[in-house]
C-alpha positions as a Python dict, from the first residue, in 0.01 Angstrom:
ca = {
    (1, 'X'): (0, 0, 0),
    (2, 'X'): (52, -187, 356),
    (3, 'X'): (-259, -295, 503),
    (4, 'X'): (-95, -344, 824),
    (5, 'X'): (90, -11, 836),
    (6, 'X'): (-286, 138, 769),
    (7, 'X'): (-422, -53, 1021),
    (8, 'X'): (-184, 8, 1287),
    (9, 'X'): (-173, 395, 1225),
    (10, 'X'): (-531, 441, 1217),
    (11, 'X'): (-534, 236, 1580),
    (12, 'X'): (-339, 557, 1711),
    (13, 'X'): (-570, 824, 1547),
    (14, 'X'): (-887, 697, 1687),
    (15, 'X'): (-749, 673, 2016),
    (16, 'X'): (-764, 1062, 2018),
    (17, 'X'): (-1169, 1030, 2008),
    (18, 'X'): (-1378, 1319, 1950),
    (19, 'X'): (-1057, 1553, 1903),
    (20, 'X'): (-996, 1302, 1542),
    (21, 'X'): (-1379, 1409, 1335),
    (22, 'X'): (-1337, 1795, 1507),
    (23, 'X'): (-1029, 1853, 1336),
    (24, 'X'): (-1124, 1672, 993),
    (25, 'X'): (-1422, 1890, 1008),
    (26, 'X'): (-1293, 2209, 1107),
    (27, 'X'): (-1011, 2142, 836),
    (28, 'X'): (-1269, 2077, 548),
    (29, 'X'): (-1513, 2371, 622),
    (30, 'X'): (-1173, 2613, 646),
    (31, 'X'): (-1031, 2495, 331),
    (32, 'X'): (-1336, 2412, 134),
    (33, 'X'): (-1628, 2619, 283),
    (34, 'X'): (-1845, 2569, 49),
    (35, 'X'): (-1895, 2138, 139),
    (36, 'X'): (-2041, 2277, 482),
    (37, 'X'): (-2405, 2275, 319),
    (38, 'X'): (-2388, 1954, 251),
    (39, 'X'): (-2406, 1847, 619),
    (40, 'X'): (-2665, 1871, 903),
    (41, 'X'): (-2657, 2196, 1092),
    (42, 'X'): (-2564, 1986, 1417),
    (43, 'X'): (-2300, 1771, 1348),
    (44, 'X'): (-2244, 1559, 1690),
    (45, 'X'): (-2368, 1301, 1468),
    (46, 'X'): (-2208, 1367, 1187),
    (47, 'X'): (-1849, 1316, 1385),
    (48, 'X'): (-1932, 962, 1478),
    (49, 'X'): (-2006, 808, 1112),
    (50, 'X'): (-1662, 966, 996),
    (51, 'X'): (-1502, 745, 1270),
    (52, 'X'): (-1686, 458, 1233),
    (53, 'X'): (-1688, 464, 819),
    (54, 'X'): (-1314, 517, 868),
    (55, 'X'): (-1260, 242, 1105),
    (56, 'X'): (-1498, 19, 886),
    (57, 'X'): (-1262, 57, 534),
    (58, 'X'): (-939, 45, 716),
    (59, 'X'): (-1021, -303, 922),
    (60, 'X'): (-1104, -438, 589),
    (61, 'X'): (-875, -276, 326),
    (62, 'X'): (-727, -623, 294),
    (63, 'X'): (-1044, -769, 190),
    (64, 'X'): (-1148, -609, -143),
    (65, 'X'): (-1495, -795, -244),
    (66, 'X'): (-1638, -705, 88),
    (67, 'X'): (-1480, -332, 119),
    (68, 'X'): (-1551, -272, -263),
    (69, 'X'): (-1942, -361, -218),
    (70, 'X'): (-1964, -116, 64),
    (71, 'X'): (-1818, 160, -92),
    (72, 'X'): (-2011, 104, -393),
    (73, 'X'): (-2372, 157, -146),
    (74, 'X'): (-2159, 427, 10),
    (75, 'X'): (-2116, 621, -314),
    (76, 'X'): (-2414, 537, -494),
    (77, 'X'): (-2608, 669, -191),
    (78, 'X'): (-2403, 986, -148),
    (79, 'X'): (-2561, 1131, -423),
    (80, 'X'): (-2886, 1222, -202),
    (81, 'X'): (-2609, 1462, -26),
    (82, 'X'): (-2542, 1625, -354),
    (83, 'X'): (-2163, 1501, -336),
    (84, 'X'): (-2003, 1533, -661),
    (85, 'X'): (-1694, 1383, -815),
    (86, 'X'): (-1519, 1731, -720),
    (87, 'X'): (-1584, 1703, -356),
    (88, 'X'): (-1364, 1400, -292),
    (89, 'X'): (-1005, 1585, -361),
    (90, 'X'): (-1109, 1839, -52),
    (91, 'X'): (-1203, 1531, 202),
    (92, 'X'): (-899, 1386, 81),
    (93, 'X'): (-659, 1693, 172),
    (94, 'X'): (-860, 1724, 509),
    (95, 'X'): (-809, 1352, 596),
    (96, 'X'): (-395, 1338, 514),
    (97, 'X'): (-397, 1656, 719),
    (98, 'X'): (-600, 1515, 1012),
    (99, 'X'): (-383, 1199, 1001),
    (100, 'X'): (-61, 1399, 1014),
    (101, 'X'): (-210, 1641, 1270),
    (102, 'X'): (-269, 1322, 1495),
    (103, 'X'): (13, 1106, 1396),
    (104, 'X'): (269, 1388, 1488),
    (105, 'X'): (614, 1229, 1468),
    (106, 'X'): (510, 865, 1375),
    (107, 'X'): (387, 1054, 1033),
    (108, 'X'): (625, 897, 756),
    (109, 'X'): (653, 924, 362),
    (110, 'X'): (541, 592, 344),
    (111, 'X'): (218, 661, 569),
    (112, 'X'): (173, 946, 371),
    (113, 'X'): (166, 752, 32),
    (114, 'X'): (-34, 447, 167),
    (115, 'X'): (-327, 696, 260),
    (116, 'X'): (-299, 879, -8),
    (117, 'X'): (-349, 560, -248),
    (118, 'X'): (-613, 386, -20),
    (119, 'X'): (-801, 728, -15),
    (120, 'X'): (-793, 743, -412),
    (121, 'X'): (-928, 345, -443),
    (122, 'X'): (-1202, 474, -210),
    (123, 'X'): (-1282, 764, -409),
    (124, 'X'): (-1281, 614, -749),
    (125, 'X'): (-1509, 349, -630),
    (126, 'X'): (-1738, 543, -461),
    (127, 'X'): (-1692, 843, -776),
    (128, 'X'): (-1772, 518, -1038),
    (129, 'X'): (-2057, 377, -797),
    (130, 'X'): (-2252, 703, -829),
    (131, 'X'): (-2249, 745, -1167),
    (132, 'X'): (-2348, 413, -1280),
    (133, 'X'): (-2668, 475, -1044),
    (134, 'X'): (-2711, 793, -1235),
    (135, 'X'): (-2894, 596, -1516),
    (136, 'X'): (-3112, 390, -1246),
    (137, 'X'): (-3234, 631, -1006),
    (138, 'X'): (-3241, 987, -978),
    (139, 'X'): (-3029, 1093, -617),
    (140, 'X'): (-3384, 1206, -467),
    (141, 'X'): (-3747, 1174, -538),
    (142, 'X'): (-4027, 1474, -434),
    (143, 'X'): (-4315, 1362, -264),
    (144, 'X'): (-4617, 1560, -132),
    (145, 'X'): (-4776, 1454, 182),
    (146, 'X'): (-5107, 1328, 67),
    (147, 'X'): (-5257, 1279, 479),
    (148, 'X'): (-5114, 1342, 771),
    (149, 'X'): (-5304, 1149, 1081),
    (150, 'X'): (-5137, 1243, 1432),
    (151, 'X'): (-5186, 866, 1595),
    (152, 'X'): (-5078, 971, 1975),
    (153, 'X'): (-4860, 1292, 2091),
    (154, 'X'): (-4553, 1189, 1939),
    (155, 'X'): (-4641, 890, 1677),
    (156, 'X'): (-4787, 1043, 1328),
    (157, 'X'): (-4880, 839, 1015),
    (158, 'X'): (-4794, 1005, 699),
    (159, 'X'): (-4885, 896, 342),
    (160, 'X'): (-4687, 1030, 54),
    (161, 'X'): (-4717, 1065, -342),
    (162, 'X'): (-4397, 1084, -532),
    (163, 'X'): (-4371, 1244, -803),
    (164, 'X'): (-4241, 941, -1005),
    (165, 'X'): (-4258, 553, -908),
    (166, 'X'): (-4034, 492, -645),
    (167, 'X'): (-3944, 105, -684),
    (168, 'X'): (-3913, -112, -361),
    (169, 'X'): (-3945, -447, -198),
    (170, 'X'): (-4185, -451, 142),
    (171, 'X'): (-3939, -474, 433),
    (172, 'X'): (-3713, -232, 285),
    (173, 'X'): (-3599, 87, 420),
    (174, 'X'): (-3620, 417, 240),
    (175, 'X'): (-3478, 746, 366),
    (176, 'X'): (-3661, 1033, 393),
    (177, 'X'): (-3545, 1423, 415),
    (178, 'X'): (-3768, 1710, 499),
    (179, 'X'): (-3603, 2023, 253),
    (180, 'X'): (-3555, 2214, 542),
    (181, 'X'): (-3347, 1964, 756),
    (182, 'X'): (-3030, 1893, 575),
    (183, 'X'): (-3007, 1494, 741),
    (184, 'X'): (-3165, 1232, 622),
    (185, 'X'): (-3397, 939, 849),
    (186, 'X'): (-3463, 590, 725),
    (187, 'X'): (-3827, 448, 745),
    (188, 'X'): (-3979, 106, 600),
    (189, 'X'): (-4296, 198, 454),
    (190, 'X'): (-4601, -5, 618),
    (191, 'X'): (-4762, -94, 283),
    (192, 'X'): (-4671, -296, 32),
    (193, 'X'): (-4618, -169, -351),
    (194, 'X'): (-4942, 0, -502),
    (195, 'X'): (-5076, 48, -826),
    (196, 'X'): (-5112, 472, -715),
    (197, 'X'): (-4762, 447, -618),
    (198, 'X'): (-4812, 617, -235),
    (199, 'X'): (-4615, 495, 62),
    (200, 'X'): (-4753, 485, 430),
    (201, 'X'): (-4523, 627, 695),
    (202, 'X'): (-4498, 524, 1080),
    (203, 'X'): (-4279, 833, 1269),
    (204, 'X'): (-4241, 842, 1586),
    (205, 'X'): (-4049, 1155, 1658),
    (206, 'X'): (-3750, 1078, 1833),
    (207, 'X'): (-3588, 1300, 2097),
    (208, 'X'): (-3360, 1514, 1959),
    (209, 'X'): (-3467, 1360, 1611),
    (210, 'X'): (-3439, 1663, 1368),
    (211, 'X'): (-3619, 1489, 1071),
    (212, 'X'): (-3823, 1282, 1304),
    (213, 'X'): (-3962, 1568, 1532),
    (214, 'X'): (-4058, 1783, 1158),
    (215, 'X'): (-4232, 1457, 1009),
    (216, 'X'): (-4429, 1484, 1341),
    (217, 'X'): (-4506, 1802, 1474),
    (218, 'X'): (-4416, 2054, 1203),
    (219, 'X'): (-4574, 1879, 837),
    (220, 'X'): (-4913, 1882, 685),
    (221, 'X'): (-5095, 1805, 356),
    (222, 'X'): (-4937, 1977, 108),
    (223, 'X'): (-4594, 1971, 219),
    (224, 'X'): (-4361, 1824, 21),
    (225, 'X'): (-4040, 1570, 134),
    (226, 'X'): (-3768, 1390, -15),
    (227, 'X'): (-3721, 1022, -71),
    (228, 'X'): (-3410, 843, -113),
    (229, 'X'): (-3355, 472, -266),
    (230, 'X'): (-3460, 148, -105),
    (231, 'X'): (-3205, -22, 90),
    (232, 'X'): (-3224, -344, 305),
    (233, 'X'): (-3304, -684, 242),
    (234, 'X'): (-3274, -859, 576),
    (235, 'X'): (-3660, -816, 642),
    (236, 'X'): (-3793, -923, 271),
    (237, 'X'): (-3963, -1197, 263),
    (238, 'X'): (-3770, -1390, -34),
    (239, 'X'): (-3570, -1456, 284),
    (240, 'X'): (-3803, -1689, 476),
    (241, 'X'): (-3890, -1845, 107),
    (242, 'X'): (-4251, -2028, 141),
    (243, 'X'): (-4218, -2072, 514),
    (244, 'X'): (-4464, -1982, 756),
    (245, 'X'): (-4436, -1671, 951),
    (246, 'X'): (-4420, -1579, 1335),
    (247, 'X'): (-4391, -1189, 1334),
    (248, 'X'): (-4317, -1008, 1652),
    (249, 'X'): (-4386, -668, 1643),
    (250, 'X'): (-4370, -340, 1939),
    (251, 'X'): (-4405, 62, 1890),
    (252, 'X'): (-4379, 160, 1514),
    (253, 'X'): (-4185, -165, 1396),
    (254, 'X'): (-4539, -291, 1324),
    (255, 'X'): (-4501, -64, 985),
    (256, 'X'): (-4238, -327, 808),
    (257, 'X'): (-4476, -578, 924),
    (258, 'X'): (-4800, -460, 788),
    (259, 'X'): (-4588, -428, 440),
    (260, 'X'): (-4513, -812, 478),
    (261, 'X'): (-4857, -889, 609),
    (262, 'X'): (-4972, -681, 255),
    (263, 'X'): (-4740, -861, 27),
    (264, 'X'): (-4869, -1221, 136),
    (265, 'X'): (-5206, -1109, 121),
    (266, 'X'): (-5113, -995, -267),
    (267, 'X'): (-4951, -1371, -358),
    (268, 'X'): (-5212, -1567, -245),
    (269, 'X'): (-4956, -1807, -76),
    (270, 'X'): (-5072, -2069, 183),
    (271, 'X'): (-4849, -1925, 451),
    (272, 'X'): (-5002, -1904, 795),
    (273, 'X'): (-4924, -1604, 966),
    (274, 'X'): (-4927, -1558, 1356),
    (275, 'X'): (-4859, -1159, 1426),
    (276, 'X'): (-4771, -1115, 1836),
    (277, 'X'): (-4839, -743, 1921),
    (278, 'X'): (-4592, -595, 2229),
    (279, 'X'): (-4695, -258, 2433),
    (280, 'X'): (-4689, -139, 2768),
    (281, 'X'): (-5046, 15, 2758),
    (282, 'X'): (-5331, -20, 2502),
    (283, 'X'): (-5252, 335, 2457),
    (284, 'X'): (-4942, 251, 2243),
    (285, 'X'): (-5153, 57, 2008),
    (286, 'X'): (-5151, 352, 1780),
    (287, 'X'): (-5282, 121, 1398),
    (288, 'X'): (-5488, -107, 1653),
    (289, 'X'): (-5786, -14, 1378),
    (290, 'X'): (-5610, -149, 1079),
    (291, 'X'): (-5451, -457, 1230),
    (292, 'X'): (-5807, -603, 1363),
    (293, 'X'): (-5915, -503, 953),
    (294, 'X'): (-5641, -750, 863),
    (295, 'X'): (-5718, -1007, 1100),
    (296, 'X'): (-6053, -992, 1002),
    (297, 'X'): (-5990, -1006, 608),
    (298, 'X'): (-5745, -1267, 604),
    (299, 'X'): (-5813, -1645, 764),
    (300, 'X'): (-5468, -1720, 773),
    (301, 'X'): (-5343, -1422, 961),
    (302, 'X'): (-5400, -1466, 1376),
    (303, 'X'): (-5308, -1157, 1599),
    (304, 'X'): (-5232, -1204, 1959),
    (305, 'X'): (-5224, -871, 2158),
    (306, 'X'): (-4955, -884, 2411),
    (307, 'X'): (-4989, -547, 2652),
    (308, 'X'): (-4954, -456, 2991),
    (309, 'X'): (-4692, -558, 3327),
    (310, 'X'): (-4530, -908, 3362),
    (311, 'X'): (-4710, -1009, 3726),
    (312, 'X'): (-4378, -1232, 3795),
    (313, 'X'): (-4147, -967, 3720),
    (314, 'X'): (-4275, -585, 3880),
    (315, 'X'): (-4153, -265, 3681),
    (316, 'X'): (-4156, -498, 3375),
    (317, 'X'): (-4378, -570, 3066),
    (318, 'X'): (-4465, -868, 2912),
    (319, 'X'): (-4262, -952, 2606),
    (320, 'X'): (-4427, -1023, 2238),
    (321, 'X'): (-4148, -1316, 2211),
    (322, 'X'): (-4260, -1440, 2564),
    (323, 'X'): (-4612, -1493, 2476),
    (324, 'X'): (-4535, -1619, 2176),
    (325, 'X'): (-4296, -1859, 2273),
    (326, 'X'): (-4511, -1965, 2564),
    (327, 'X'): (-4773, -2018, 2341),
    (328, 'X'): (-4624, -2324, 2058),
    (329, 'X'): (-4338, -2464, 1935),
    (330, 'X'): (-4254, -2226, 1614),
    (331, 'X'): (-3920, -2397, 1558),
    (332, 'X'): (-4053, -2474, 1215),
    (333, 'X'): (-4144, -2104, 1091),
    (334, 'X'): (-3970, -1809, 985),
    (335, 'X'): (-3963, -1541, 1285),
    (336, 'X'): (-3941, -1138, 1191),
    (337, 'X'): (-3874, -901, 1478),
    (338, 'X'): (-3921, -529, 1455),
    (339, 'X'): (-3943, -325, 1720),
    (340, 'X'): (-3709, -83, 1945),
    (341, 'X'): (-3322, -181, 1978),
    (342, 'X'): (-3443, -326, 2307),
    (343, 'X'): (-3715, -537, 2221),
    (344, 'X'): (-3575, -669, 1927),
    (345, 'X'): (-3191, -796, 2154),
    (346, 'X'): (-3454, -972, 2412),
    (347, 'X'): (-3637, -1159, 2128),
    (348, 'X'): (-3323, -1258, 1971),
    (349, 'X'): (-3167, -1401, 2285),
    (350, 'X'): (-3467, -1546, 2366),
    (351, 'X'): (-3508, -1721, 1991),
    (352, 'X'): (-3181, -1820, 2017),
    (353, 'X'): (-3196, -1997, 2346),
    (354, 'X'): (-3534, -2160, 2226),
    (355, 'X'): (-3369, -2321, 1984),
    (356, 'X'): (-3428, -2143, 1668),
    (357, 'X'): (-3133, -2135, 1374),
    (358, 'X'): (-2965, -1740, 1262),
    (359, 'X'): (-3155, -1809, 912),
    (360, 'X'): (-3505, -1837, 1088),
    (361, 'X'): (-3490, -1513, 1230),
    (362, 'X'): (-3471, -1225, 1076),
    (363, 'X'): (-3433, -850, 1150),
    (364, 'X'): (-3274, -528, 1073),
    (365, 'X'): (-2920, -402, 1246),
    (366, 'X'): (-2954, -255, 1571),
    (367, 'X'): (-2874, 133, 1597),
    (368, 'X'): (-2995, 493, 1529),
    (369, 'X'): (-3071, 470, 1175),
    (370, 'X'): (-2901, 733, 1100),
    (371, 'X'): (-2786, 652, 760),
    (372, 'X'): (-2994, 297, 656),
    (373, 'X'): (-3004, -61, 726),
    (374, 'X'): (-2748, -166, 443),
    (375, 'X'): (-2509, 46, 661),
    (376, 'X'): (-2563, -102, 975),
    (377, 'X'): (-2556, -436, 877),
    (378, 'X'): (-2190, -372, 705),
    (379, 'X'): (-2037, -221, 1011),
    (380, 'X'): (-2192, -335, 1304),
    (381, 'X'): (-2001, -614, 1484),
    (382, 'X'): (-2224, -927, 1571),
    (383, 'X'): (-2288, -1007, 1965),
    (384, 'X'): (-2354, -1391, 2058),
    (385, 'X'): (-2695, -1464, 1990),
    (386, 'X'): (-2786, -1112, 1792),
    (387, 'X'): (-2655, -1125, 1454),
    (388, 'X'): (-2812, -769, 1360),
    (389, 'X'): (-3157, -650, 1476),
    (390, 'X'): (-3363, -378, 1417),
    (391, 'X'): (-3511, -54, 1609),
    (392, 'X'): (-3814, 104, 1422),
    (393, 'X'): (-3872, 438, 1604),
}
């Protein structure tokens, strides 16, 4: 198998765009109708994680331990998709064909042979992955929504019962289905573990955001979702170790924080704990309620509200990091950022330029979240000064 030769003829397919997952697609469903339930009913998403999965395992098929990790996630989490070991042949023949389709005359025996043996390494990884995570986790857990609280037109907060423990670490992500939505959003739940087992949700239904906008506007009590396994580890706190903690928070990445807020409160550390709160209006402080209860509880937690237009700068709004950084020197504390895509590249840059190292800061991979942090952290490529952020929406 020639890494370059894979390299080089990918290169050429993805320079055809859109045309490249609209063919693979087309091919599959033709072929093998019966995979097309295992994808979303609108699949303009769907195209751009084939491409960017794709580009991901070819640009490091010469470095096994990283590749072989990823697929491992990759497959392990697939199962939530119900993908079974018999489904992989069928992407196979669609992805030779869409490669040959593309490749035209450059196609070769020896292309042909070098996909075909880098497709079957993927799939018996991936094949292996899921079932050895058949004896840890079941692909899905059922939960019923146990309260439903509508927090401002588009921001709900859900709390859920599974139907068996779901294990996982506060400032981890867990994706979350509605039955009759076949695509799959990932939230961090805004409590820490409990003894009942129930997780608290933060949606904000995104435009266009077909699990999102049903979480929202078309669930109640009674209603049952699906749950996938924890992933993530970039906002746990075993990552700041005993450190004290500077957490900048905007919009509905103030969930992941209340979990680490929680999980201190449960160790009885001496940490202190300075929480900086971003919005535009005091009408975006949606868990206002349970963040002055925190304050209030715990003497080592201090909450600084940070809302409303920067007077230097007109059209603009006062940053959480800012404040914060106009505030003290935090140089010597752990910093966790959650917040929109936007607010958390601004606090980065700003971190950065104040001084502060990559392993003080700490925050989830910017993007959609369409499939889970562990995902966006393995493909996205690092900007100076952002090494991955996070966008809880």
């Amino acid at each position: 198998m020639d890494a370059a030769r894979l390299k080089q003829s990918w290169a050429v397919v993805a320079g055809h765009g859109d045309q490249v997952p609209l063919y693979f697609y087309s091919t599959l469903f033709l072929a093998h109708p019966e995979t097309r339930q295992m994808f979303p009913t609108n699949m303009a998403g769907q195209r751009d994680r084939l491409v960017t999965a794709l580009g991901h395992i070819v640009s490091n098929v010469d470095q096994v331990d990283r590749l072989v990790g990823f697929l491992q996630d990759l497959g392990a989490d697939h199962r939530k998709f119900a993908v079974r070991a018999e489904h992989y042949p069928a992407v196979g023949e669609a992805l030779v064909a869409t490669l040959q389709h593309f490749l035209a005359e450059q196609w070769t025996d020896e292309l042909a042979a070098d996909w075909t043996a880098a497709y079957g390494l993927v799939a018996q990884v991936m094949t292996e992955a899921a079932q050895a995570a058949e004896s840890v986790n079941p692909p899905w857990w059922v939960a019923e929504i146990v309260a439903h609280e509508r927090r401002a037109f588009d921001v709900a907060v859900l709390t859920l019962r599974p139907q068996y423990l779901l294990p996982f670490t506060a400032g981890q992500s867990i994706g979350v289905s509605h039955p009759s939505v076949r695509s799959w959003r990932y939230y961090s739940p805004a409590n820490a573990p409990r003894a009942d087992g129930t997780l608290e949700l933060h949606v904000r239904a995104a435009p266009g955001g077909a699990v999102s906008s049903r979480l929202v506007y078309g669930s109640a009590v009674g209603d049952r979702v699906h749950l996938a396994a924890p992933v993530g580890d970039r906002l746990v706190l075993r990552a700041a170790g005993s450190s004290d903690l500077l957490l900048l928070v905007s919009g509905t990445g103030w969930a992941p924080v209340k979990a680490l807020v929680e999980q201190v409160a449960a160790e009885g550390s001496r940490r202190r704990v300075d929480l900086y709160v971003g919005a535009r209006s005091r009408s975006e402080l949606y868990d206002s309620d349970a963040i002055d209860k925190l304050a209030s509880s715990y003497p080592w937690l201090t909450v600084s509200y940070v809302v409303g237009p920067d007077l230097n700068r007109p059209g603009e709004f006062v940053h959480a990091v800012d404040r914060a950084l106009a505030d003290g020197d935090w140089r010597s504390r752990h910093v966790f950022v959650c917040g929109s895509d936007e607010m958390v590249s601004h606090s980065v840059r700003a971190l950065t330029q104040a001084g502060f190292h990559a392993g003080q800061v700490h925050h989830e991979g910017l993007g959609g979240q369409w499939y889970g942090p562990a995902w966006r952290t393995a493909v996205q490529q690092p900007t100076a000064g952002d090494t991955s952020g996070g966008g809880y929406r």
